[in-house]
C-alpha positions as CSV (number, residue, x, y, z in Angstrom):
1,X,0.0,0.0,0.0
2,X,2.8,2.1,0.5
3,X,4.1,1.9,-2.3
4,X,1.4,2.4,-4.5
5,X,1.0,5.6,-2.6
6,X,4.3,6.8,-3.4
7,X,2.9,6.7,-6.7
8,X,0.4,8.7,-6.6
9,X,0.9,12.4,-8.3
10,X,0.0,15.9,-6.6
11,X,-2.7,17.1,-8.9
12,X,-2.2,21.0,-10.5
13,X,-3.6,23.4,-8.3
14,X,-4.9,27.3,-9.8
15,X,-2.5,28.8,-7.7
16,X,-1.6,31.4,-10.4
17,X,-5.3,32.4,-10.5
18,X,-7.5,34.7,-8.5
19,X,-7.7,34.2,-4.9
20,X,-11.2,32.1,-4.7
21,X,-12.4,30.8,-1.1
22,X,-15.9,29.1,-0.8
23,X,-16.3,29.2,2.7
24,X,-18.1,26.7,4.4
25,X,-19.4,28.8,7.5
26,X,-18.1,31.9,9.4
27,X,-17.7,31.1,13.3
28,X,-17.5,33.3,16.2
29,X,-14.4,31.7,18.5
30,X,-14.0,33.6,21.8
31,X,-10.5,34.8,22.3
32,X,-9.8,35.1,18.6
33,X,-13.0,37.0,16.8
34,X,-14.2,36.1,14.1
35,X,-13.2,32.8,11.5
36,X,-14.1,32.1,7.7
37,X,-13.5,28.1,7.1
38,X,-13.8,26.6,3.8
39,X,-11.2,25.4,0.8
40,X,-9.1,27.4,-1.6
41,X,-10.3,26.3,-4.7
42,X,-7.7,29.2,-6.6
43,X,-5.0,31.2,-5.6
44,X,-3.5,32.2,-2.4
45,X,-4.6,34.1,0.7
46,X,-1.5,35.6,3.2
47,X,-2.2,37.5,6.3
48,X,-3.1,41.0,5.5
49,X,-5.0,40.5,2.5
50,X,-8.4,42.3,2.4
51,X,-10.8,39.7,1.6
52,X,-14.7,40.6,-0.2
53,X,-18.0,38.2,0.7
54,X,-20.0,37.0,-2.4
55,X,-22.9,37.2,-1.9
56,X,-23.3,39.4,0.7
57,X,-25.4,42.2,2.6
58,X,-25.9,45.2,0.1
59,X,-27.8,47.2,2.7
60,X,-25.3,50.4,3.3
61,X,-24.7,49.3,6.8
62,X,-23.2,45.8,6.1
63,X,-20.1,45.2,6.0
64,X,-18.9,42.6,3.2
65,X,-14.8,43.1,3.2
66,X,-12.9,41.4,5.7
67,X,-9.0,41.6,6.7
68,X,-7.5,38.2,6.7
69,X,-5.2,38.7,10.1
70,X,-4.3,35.1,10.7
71,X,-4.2,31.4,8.6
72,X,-4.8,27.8,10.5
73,X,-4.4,24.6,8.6
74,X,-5.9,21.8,10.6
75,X,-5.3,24.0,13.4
76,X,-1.5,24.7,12.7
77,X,-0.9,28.3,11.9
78,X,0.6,29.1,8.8
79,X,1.8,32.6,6.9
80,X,0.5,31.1,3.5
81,X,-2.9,28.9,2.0
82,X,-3.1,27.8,-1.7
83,X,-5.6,26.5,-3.8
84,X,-6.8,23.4,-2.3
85,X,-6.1,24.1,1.3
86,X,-8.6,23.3,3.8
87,X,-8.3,26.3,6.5
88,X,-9.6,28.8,8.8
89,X,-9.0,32.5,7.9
90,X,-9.2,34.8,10.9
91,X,-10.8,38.1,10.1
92,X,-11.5,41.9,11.2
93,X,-14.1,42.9,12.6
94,X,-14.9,39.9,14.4
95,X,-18.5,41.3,15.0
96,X,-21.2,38.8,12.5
97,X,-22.1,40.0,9.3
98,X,-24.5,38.4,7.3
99,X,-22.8,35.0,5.7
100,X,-25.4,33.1,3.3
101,X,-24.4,29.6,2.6
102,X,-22.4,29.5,-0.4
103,X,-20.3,32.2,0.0
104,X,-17.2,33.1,-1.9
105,X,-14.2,34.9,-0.5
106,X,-12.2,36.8,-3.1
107,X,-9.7,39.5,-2.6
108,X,-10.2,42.8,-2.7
109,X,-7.4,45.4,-4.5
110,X,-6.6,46.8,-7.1
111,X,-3.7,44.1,-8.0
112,X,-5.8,41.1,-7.1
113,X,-7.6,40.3,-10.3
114,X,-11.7,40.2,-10.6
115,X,-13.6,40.0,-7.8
116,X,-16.4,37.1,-7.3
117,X,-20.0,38.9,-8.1
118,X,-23.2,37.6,-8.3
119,X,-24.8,36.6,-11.3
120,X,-27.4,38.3,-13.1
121,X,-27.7,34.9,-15.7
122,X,-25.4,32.4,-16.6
123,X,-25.1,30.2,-19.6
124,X,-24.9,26.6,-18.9
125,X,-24.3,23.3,-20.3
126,X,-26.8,20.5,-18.8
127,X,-27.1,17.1,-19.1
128,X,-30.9,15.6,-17.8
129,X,-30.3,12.4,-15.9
130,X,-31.9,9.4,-17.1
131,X,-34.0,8.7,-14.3
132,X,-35.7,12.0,-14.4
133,X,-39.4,11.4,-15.8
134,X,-40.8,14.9,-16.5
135,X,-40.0,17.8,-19.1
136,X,-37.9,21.4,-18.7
137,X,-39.3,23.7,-20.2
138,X,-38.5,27.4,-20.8
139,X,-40.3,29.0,-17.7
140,X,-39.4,25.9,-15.2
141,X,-37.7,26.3,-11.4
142,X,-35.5,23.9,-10.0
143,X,-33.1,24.1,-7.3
144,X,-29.2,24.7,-7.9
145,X,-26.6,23.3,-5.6
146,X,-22.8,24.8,-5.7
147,X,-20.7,24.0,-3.4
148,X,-23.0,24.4,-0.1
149,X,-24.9,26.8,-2.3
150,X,-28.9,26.2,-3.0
151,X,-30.5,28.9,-4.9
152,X,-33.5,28.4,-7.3
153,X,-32.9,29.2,-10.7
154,X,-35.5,29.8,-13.2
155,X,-34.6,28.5,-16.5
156,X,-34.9,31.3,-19.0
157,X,-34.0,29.9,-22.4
158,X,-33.5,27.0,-24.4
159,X,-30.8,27.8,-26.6
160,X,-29.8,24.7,-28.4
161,X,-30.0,20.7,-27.8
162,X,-26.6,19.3,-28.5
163,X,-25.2,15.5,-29.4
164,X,-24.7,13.7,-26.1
165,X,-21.6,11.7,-28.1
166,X,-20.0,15.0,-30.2
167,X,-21.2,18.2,-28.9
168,X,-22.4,19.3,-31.5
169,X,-25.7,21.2,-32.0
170,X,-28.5,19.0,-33.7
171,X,-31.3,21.4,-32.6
172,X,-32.0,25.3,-32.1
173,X,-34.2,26.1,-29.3
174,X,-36.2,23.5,-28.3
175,X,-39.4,23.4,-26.7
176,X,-38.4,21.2,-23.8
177,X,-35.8,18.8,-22.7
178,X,-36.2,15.2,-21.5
179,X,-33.8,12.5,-19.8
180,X,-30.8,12.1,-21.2
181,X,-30.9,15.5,-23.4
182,X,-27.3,17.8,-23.0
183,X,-28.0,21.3,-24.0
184,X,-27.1,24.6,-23.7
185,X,-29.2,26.6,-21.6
186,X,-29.9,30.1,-19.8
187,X,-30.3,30.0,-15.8
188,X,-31.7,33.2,-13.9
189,X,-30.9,32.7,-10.2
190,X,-34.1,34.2,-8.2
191,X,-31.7,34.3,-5.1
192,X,-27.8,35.6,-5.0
193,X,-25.7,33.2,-6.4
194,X,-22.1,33.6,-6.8
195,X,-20.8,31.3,-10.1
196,X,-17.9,30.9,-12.2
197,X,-16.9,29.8,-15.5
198,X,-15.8,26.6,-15.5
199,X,-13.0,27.3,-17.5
200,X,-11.4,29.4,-15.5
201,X,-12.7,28.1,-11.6
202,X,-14.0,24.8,-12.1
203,X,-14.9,24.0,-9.1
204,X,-17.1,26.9,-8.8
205,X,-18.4,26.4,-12.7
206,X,-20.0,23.0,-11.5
207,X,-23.2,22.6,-10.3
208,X,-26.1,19.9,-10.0
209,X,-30.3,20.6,-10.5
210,X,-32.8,19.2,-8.0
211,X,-36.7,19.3,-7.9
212,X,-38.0,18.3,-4.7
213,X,-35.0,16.6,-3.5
214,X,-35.0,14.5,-6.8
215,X,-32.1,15.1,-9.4
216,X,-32.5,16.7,-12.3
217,X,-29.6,17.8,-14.2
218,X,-25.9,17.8,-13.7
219,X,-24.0,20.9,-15.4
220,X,-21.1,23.4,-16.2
221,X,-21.1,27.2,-16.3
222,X,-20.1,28.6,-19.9
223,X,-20.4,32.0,-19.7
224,X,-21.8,34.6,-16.8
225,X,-23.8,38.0,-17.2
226,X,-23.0,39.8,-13.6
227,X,-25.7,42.4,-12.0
228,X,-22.9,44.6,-10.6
């Protein structure tokens, strides 16, 4: 077994990439304030860093940046996380703010790269599962899940039914989709929802479809129009 371990390779990691967190939850830890836990899915975080909440409060009394003061890796400090870390960011102020499942950390300067912002619409490429029995249609809610996200999305247009094999379009808006159709669709979230291309964050440009707690569709983010 050890052996075959030794084999094993250390999988790329986006560390050249915009710092993305999706946090998991934000605690309150007396004795040290406040702490964002969740994984690095791109980038890299360092004390100091001024860190922005996606979604968050808009209200003109929340406050949505942060100030990364401190880094614990399974409870070890450490002056440094990278995309795929699993840590605990301690943050000023300490005081709660509002911190909706799904949230995603980015930082916030100048010389960071883009932000995280919600989406206005994304485009998306979905595949129905075979097991599901009904049809989606233009007009048609289900529930989104992205990593600990779970916003409905109302599905706004049916742009083109694709070849499940090639990828290739075989039919231009269509008036509904069935099990085991891919196509390429338009998603209007009717809550915040932070997504990303997959291309660039895939683990934030993945996502699965649910209608009353029965699968749906399983799907990647091609493109995203942003609100703000």
């Amino acid at each position: 077994l050890l052996d075959e371990i030794e084999l094993l390779t250390i999988p790329d990691r986006p560390v050249d990439k915009p710092f993305r967190l999706a946090a998991v939850d934000r605690y309150g830890i007396p004795g040290v304030g406040g702490v964002v836990v969740g994984t690095v899915v791109s980038g890299r975080v360092r004390p100091g860093t001024d860190l922005q909440l996606c979604p968050h409060n808009v209200s003109p009394s929340s406050t949505h940046v942060l100030t990364c003061w401190g880094i614990e890796r399974h409870w070890i400090p450490t002056d440094e996380a990278t995309a795929g870390d699993y840590v605990g960011i301690k943050v000023t102020p300490s005081r709660r703010t509002p911190f909706p499942k799904g949230t995603v950390c980015s930082a916030a300067g100048r010389n960071s790269g883009p932000p995280a912002k919600l989406a206005d619409t994304f485009e998306a490429e979905l595949i129905v599962v075979d097991e599901h029995k009904g049809r989606l249609q233009v007009g048609c809610t289900s529930v989104v899940q992205r990593f600990g996200a779970h916003v409905p999305c109302k599905l706004e247009q049916l742009k083109s039914k694709m070849d499940k094999q090639s990828g290739k379009e075989i039919e231009s808006e269509p008036r509904f989709l069935v099990a085991g159709d891919r196509a390429l669709v338009v998603l209007r979230p009717l809550k915040p929802l932070c997504v990303e291309k997959y291309s660039e964050h895939p683990r934030l440009g993945r996502f699965v479809m649910y209608d009353h707690r029965n699968l749906v569709a399983f799907g990647i983010v091609k493109d995203v129009t942003t609100g703000q």
